[in-house]
C-alpha positions as CSV (number, residue, x, y, z in Angstrom):
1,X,57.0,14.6,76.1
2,X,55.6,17.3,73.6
3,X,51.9,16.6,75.3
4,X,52.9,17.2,78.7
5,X,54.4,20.4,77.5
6,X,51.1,21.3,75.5
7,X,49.0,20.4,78.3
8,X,51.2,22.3,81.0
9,X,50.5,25.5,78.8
10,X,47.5,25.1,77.9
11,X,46.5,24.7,81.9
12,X,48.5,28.1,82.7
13,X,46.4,30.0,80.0
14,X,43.1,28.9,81.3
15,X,44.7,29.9,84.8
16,X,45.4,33.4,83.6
17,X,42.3,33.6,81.6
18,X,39.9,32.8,84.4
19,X,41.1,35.6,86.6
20,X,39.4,37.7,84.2
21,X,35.7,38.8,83.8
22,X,34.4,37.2,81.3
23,X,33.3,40.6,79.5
24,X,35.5,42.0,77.2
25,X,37.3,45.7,78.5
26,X,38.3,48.3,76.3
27,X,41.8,48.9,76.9
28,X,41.5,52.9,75.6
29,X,42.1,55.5,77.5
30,X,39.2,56.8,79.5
31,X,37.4,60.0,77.7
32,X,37.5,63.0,79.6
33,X,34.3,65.4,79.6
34,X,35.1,69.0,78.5
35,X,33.4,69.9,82.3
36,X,36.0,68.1,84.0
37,X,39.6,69.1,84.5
38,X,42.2,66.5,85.2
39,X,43.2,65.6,88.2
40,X,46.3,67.5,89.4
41,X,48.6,67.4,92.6
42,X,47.3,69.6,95.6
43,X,49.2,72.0,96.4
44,X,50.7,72.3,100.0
45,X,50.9,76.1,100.9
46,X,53.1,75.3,103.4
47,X,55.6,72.6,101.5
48,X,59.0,73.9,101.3
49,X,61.0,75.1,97.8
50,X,64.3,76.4,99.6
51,X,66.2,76.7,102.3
52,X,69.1,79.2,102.5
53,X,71.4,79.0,105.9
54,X,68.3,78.0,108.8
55,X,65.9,80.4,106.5
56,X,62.9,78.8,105.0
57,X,61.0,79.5,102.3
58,X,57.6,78.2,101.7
59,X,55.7,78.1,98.2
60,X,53.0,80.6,99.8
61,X,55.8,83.2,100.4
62,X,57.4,82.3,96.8
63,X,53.5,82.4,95.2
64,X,53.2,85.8,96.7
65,X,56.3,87.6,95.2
66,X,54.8,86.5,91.8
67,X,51.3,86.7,92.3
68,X,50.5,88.9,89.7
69,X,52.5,86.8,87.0
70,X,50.9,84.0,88.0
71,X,47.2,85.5,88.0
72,X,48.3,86.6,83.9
73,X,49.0,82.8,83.2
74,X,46.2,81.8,85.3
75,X,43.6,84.6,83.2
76,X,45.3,83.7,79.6
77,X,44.2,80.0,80.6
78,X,40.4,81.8,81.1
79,X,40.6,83.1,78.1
80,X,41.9,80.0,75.8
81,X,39.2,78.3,77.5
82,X,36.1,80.6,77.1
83,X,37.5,80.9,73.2
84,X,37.3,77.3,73.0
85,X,33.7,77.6,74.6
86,X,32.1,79.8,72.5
87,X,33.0,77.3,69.5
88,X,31.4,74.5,71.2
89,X,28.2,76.3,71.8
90,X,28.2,77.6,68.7
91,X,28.6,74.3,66.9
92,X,26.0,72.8,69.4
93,X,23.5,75.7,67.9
94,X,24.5,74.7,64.4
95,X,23.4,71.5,64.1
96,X,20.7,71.8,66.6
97,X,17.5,71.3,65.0
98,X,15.8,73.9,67.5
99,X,17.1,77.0,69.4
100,X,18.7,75.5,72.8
101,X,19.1,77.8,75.8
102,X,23.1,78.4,77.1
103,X,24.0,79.2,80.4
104,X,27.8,79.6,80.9
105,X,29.4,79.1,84.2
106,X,32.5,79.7,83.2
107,X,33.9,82.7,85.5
108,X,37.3,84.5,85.0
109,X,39.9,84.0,87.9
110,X,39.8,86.0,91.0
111,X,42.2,88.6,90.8
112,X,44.6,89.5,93.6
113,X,43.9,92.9,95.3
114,X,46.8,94.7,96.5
115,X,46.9,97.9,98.7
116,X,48.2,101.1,97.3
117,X,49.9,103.6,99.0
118,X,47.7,106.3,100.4
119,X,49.2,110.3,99.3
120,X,48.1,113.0,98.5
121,X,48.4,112.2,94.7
122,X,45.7,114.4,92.6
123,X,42.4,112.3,92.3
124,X,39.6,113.0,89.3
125,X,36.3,112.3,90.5
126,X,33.9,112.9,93.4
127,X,36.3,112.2,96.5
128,X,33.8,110.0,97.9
129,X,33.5,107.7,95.1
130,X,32.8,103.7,96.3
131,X,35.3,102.1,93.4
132,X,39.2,103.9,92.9
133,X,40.4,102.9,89.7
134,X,44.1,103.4,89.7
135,X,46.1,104.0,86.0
136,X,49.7,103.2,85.7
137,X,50.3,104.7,82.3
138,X,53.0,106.0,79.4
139,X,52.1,108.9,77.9
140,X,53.9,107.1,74.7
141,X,52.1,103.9,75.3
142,X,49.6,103.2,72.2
143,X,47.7,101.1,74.8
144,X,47.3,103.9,77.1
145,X,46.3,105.8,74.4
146,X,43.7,103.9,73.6
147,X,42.7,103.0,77.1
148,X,41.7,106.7,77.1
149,X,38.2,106.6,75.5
150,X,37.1,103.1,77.9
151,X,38.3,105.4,80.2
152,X,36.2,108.1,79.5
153,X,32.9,105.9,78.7
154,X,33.2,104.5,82.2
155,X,33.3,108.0,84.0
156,X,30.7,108.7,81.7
157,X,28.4,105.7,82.6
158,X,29.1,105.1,86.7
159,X,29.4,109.4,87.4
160,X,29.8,110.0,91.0
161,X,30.5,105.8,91.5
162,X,34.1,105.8,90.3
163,X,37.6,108.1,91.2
164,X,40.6,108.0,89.2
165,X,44.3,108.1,90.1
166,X,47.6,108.3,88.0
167,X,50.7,106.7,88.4
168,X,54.0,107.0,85.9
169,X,55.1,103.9,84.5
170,X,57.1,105.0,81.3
171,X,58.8,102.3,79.7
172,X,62.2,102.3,79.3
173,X,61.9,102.2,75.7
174,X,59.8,105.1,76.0
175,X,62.2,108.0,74.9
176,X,59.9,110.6,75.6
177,X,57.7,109.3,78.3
178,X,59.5,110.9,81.1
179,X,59.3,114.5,79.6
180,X,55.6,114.2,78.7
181,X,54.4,113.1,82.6
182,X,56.9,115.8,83.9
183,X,54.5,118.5,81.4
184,X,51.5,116.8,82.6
185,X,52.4,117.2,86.9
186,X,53.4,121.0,85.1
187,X,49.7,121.4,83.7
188,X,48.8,120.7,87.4
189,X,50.5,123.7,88.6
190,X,47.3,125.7,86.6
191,X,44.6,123.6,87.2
192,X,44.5,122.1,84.7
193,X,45.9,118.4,84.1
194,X,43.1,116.4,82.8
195,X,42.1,118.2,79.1
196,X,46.6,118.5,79.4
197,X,46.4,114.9,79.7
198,X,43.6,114.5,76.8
199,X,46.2,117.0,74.1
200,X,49.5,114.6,74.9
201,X,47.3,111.4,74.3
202,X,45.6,113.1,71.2
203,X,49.5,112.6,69.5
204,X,51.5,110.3,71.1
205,X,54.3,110.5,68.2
206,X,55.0,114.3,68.9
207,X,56.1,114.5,72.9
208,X,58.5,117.5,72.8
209,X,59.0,120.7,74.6
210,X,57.7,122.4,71.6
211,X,54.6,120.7,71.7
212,X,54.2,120.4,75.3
213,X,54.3,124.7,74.6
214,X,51.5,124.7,71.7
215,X,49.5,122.9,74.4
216,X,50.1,125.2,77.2
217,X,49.5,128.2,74.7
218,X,46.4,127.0,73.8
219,X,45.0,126.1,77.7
220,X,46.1,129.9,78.4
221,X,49.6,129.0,80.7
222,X,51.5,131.5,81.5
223,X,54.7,130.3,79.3
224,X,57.0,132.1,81.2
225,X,56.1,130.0,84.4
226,X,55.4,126.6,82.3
227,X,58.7,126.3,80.4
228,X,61.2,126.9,83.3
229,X,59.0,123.7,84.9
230,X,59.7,121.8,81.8
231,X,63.3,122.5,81.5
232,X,64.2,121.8,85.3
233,X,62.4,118.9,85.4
234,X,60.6,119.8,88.4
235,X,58.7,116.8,88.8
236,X,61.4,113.5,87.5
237,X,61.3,112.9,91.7
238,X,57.3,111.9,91.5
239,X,58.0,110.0,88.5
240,X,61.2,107.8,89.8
241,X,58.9,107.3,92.9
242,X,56.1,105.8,90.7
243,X,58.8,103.5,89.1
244,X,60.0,102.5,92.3
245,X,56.0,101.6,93.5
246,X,55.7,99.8,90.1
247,X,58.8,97.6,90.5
248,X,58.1,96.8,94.0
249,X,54.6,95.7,92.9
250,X,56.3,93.5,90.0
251,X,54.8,95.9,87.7
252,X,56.0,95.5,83.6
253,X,54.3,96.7,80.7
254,X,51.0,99.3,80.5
255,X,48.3,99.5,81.0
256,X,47.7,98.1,84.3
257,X,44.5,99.3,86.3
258,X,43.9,98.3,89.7
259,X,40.0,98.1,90.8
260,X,39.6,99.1,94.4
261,X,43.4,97.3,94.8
262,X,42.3,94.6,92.5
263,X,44.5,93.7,89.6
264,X,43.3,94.1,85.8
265,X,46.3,93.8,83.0
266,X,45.3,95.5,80.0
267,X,43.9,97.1,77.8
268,X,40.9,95.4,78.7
269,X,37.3,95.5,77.2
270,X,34.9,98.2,78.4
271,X,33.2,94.9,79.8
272,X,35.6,93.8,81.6
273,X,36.4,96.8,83.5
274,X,32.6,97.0,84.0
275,X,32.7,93.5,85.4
276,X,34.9,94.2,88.4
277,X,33.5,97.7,88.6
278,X,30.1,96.0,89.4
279,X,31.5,93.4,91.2
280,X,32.7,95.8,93.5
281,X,30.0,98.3,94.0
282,X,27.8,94.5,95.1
283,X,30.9,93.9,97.2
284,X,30.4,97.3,99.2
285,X,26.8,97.0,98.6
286,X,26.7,100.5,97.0
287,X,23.7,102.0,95.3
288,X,25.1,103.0,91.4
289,X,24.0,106.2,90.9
290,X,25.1,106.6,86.4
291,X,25.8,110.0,85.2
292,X,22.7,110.2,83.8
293,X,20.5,109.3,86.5
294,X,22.6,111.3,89.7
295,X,19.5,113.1,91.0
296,X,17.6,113.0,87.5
297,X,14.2,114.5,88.6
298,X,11.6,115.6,85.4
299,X,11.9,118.9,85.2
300,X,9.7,122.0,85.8
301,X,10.3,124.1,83.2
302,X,8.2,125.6,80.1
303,X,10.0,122.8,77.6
304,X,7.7,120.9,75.4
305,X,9.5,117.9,73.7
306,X,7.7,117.4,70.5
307,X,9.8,115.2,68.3
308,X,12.9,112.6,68.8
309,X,15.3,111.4,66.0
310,X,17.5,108.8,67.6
311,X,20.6,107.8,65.4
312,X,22.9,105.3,65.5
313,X,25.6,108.3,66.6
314,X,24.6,110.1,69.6
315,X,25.5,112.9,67.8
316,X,23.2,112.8,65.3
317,X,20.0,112.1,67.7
318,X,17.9,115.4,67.0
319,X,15.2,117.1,70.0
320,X,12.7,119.2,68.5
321,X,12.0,121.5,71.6
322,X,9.6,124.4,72.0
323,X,10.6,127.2,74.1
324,X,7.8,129.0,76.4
325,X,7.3,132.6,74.3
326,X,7.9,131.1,70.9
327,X,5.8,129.9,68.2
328,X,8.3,127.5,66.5
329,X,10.0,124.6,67.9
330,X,13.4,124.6,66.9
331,X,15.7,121.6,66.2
332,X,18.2,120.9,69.0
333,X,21.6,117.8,69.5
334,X,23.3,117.1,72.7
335,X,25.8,119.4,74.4
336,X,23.8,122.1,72.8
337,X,22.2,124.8,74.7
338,X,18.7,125.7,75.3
339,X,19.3,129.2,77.7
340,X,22.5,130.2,79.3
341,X,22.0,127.6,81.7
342,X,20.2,125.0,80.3
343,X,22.2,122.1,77.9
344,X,20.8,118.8,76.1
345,X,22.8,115.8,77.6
346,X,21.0,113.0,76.1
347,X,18.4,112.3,73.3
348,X,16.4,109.3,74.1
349,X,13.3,107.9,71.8
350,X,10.5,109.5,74.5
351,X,12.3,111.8,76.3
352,X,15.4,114.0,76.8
353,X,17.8,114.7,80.0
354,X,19.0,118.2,80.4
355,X,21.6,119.8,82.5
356,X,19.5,122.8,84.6
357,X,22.3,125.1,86.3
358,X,24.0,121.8,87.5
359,X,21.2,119.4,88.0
360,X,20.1,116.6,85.9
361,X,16.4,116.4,84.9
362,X,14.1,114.7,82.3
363,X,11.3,116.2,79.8
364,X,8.8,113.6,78.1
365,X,8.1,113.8,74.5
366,X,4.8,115.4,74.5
367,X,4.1,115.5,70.8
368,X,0.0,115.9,71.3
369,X,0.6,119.5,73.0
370,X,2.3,120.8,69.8
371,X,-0.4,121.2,67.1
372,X,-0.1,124.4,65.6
373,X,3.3,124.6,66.1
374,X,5.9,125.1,63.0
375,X,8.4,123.6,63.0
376,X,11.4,126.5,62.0
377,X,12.2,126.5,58.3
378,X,9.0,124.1,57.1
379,X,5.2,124.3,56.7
380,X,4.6,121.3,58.7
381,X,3.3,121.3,62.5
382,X,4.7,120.1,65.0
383,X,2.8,116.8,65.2
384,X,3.1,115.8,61.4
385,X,6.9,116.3,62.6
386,X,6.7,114.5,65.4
387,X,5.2,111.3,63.3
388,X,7.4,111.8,60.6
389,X,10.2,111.9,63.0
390,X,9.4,108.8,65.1
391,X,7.7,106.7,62.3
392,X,10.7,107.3,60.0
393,X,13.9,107.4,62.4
394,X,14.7,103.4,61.3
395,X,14.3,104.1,57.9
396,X,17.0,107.1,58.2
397,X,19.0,105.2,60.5
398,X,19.3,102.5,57.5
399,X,19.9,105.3,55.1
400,X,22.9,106.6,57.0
401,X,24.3,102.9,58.7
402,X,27.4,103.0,56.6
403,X,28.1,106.8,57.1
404,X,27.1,105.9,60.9
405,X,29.7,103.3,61.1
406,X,32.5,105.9,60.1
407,X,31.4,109.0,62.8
408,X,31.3,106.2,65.5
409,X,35.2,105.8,64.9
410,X,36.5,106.4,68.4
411,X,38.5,109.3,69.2
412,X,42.0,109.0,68.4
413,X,42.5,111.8,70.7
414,X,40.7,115.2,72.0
415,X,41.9,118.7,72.4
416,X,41.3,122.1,73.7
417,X,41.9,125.3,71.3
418,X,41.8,128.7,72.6
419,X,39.0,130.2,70.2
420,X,41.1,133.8,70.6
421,X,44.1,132.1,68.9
422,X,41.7,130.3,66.1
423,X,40.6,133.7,65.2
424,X,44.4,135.0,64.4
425,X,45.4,131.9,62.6
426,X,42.4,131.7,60.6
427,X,42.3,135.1,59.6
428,X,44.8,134.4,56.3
429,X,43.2,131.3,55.3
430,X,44.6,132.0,52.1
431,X,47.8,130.8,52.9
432,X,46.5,127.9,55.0
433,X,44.6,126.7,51.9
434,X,47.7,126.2,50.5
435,X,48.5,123.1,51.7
436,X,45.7,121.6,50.6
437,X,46.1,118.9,47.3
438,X,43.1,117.3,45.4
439,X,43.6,113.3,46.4
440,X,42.4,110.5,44.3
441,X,40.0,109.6,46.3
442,X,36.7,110.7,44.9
443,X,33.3,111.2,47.1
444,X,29.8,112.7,45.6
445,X,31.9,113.5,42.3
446,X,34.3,115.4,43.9
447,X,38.1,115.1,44.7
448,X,38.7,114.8,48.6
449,X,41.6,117.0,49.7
450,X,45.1,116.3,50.8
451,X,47.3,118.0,53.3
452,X,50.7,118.7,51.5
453,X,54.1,120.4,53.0
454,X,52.7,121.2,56.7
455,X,55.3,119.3,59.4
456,X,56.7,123.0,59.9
457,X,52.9,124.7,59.9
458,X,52.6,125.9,63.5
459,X,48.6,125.6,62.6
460,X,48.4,122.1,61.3
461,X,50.6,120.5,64.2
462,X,48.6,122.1,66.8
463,X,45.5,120.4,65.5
464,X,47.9,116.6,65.5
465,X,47.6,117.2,61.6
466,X,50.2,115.9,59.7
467,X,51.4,115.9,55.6
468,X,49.6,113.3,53.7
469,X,46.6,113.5,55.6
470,X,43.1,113.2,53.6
471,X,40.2,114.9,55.1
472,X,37.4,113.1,54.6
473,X,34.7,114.7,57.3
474,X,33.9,117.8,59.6
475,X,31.1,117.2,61.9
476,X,29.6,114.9,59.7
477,X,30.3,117.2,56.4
478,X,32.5,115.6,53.5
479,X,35.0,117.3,52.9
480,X,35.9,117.7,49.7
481,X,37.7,120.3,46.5
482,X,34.2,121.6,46.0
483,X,33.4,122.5,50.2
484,X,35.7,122.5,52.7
485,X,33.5,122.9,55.8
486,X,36.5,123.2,58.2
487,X,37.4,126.8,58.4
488,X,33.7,127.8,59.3
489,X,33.2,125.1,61.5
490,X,36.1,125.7,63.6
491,X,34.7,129.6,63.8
492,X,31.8,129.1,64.6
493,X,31.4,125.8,67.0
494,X,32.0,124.7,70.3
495,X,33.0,121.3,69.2
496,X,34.7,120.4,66.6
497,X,35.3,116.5,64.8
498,X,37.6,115.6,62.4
499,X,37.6,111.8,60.6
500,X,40.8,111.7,57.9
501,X,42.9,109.1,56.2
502,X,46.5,109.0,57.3
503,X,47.9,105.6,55.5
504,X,45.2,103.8,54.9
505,X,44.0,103.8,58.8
506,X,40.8,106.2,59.5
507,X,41.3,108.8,62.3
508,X,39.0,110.9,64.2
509,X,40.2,114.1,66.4
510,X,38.0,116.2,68.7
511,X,38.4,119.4,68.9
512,X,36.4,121.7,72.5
513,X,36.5,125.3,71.5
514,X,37.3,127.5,74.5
């Protein structure tokens, strides 16, 4: 009886074994390539989430009360990915034997354009603009704040292709938000609400009404018409409206900048913003017309460019420039001016662009039409200074790359002083040199200097300047116990920058002498 049983089970295994192939499968799971993205359930616009009494409602109508939030999930899952990306190719180039050519495919998601309300809210820019960039912002958002300088670098770069609007989105946890956007729709009231906008940004710890005065002095309000617009809060109804806009949009923290209506979270990269920037001038099939290049025609006047020094910092790139009449070229930097009407706005290797009485317009370097010519304050000509100049301008870039580093600190903010009121502060400088302490730290044998005792110093607060500060540089000077450069620069220039210490963090301030 036991050989029946054997030979019953042996005759089912060869049953069960003979409806299979006879090669062997693996029974792992199948690998899936990093270029391919599992399989997932197709989503039916239409396909119903709720009903409430005979209402329906649809995931399309759901999706689009929370297209925003979904478009920040969808863009953190771009950026895990293109992290992860960048590791593989890097590891591919690693042990790669020979240089191998990437091309990434990888594209961010498309972001969801919305349309903004159309008022007659205050615009920066040339009205005509192609791309509106729209800013919700808090004045007391450290974000915003540094959102500011992108900012700037992009009106800087597009010019005439890009417009700006503001919108208020103080945070509730904002304290002072509110006040500091009702000063700023003040500033408007006298023209002037962008370099207003620049001082309250420059120090977003100090929003106050006393502040919000300094600033006012020092733009040349009329206090007695500014204040009472501070202390009624004239404008809290523009702000509330904003807030309402932001909330119905699904809005939440800052910054947020909408491109031409589409969405960007931020702060962003100057990058990105340039990517949708671009994207959109394709889009419209406009012609980008940079700052620098708006109607740049070479210019016909008697300026021969003998000599470039490009740095590393813009503002270190020297123009040694002869003047028709004079027997010296003389050494010029940008934003400095060469007649009444004529200012350097770039420093490039073979040529400069200057501003003539509004108009943009290049001058070649020319260095074989200045022999002869001295160069101010040396016995070389011209030429031998134009070759030292160009042959050498690595090897002083190299000199200077760690001191280069430091001056390219971006602005923590910028400011307008009114040169009159400089001139009465700085005329007891006595008792503003007070205040200054040798600090440990020790540059060129010398102690740098420490602010001391000044959070009730009128002077020191209008410049965003606070006790414990250490000074380091003034327009590229050290400071230090043995020169302080500060006083004389403030007298005597247009511009003014300031890179100190303040707990172990480098700052930089701007100053534009008016």
């Amino acid at each position: 009886m036991k050989y029946l049983y054997f030979f019953l089970f042996s005759f089912n295994l060869c049953l069960i074994t003979a409806c299979k192939p006879s090669s062997v499968e693996s029974t792992q799971a199948p690998f899936i390539e990093l270029n391919e993205e599992p399989s997932e359930p197709v989503s039916q616009k239409s396909e119903v989430v709720a009903t409430v009494g005979d209402e329906i409602i649809n995931l399309k109508a759901l999706d689009q009360t929370v297209q925003l939030a979904i478009f920040d999930l969808e863009w953190r899952k771009y950026e895990i990915r293109k992290s992860a990306l960048n590791k593989l190719i890097a590891q591919r180039q690693f042990f790669s034997n020979e240089t191998l050519q990437s091309e990434i495919f990888l594209a961010p998601p498309r972001a969801p354009r919305l349309d903004l309300p159309q008022d007659k809210r205050l615009v920066k820019g040339h009205a005509n603009a192609p791309v509106l960039l729209s800013v919700f912002c808090s004045f007391q958002s450290s974000h915003c704040a540094r959102l500011q300088p992108i900012i700037k670098k992009l009106e800087a770069y597009y010019g005439e292709s890009i417009r700006l609007r503001y919108y208020d989105l103080p945070q509730s946890f904002h304290r002072y938000a509110k006040a500091a956007a009702n000063a700023f729709h003040c500033a408007n009231e006298f023209g002037k609400p962008w370099v207003y906008m620049d001082a309250l940004y420059a120090d977003i710890t100090r929003l106050d009404k006393a502040r919000f005065l300094i600033i006012a002095e020092q733009l040349g309000f009329d206090l007695n018409t500014f204040e009472p617009c501070l202390d009624e809060r004239r404008y809290d109804s523009n702000i509330k409206a904003d807030l309402q806009l932001a909330g119905k949009m699904g809005l939440g923290n800052v910054p947020v900048v909408f491109i031409n209506g589409l969405y960007t979270k931020g702060p962003q990269t100057i990058e990105a913003y340039r990517y949708y920037v671009d994207q959109e001038l394709v889009r419209l099939g406009a012609i980008l017309k940079t700052a620098v290049d708006q109607k740049l025609m070479e210019s016909k006047l008697p300026i021969t460019l003998m000599a470039t020094t490009v740095g590393n910092n813009e503002r270190n790139s020297t123009a040694l420039i002869k003047l028709k009449g004079s027997n010296e070229g003389s050494i010029y930097k940008v934003g400095e001016s060469l007649s009444d009407n004529i200012v350097v706005l770039r420093i490039e290797q073979q040529r400069i662009i200057i501003i003539n009485e509004g108009r943009n317009e290049f001058v070649n370097l020319q260095a074989s039409k200045g022999d002869g010519v001295k160069y101010a304050g040396t016995d070389h000509s011209a030429k031998e200074v134009s070759e030292v100049s160009l042959n050498q301008a690595d090897e002083a870039d190299a000199k200077q790359s760690n001191e280069a580093k430091q001056r390219e600190l971006p602005a923590t903010g910028e400011m307008t002083l009114s040169k009159d009121w400089l001139a009465n502060q700085l005329i007891d400088k006595a008792s503003l040199n007070a205040h200054f302490n040798n600090a440990e730290h020790v540059v060129e044998g010398q102690h740098l200097i420490k602010l001391n005792n000044i959070d009730d110093q009128r002077f020191y607060n209008t410049l965003g300047l606070k006790t414990g500060d250490v000074l380091m540089r003034v327009n590229d000077q050290w400071v230090h116990e043995g020169e302080n450069p500060l006083w004389d620069s403030l007298e005597k220039e247009k511009t003014v920058s300031v890179i100190l210490m303040r707990k172990g963090h480098p700052i930089r301030y701007d100053y534009n002498i008016e």
